[in-house]
C-alpha positions as CSV (number, residue, x, y, z in Angstrom):
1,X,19.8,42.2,7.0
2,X,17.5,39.8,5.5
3,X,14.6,40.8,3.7
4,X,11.0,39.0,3.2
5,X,12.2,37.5,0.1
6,X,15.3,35.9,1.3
7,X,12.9,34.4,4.0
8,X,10.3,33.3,1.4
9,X,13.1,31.8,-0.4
10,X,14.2,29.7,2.9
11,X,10.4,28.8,3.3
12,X,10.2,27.5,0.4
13,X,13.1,25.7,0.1
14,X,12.5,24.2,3.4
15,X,9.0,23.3,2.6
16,X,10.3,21.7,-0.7
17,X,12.4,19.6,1.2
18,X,10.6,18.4,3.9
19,X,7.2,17.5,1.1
20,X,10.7,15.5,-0.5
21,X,11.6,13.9,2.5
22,X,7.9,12.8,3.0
23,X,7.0,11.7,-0.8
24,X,10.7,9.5,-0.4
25,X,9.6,8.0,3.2
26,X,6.3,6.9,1.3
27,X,8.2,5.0,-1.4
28,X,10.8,3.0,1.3
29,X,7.6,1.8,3.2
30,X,7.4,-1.2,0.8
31,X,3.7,-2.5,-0.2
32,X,0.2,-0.1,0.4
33,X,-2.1,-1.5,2.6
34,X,-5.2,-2.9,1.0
35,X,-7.9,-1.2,3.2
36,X,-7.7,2.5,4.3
37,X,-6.2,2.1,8.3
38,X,-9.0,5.3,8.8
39,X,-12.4,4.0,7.3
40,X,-11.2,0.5,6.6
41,X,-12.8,0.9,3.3
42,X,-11.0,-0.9,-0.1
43,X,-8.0,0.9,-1.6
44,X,-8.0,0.8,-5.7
45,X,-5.6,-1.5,-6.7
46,X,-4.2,1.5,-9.2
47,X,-3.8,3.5,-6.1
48,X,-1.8,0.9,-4.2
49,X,0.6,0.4,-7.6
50,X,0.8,4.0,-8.1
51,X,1.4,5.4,-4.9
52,X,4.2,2.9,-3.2
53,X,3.5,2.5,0.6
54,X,0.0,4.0,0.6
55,X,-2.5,3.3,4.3
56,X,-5.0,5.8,3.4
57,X,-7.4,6.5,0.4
58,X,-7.5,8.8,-1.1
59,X,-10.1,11.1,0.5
60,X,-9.0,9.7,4.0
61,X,-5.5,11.1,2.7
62,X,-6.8,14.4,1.8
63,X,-8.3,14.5,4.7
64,X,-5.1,13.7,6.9
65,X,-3.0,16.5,4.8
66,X,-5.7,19.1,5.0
67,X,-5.5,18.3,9.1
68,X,-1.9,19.0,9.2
């Protein structure tokens, strides 16, 4: 029978992977965008070196993740 932690444990691990599988998808998109695609507004240069791939800043993003 499994308990609640061996299902935590399987949540988590799934969530890890999946946060993985997102973080890797970002770094094969290739260059960031240099305007947000949501309020068109300027993305930092330090942003777009930093985070590979990036369409969003960074409130925009926060945004988007809290939505999910």
């Amino acid at each position: 029978m499994t308990d609640f932690y061996d299902r935590a444990q399987e949540l988590e691990q799934r969530q890890r992977e999946e946060a993985l599988a997102r973080q890797f998808a970002h770094l094969t998109h290739g260059a960031s965008l240099s305007h947000c695609e949501d309020c068109a507004e300027p993305i930092p240069e330090a942003r777009q070196r930093i985070v590979a791939g990036c369409t969003r800043c960074v409130q925009c993003q926060e945004d988007h993740e809290q939505a999910r």
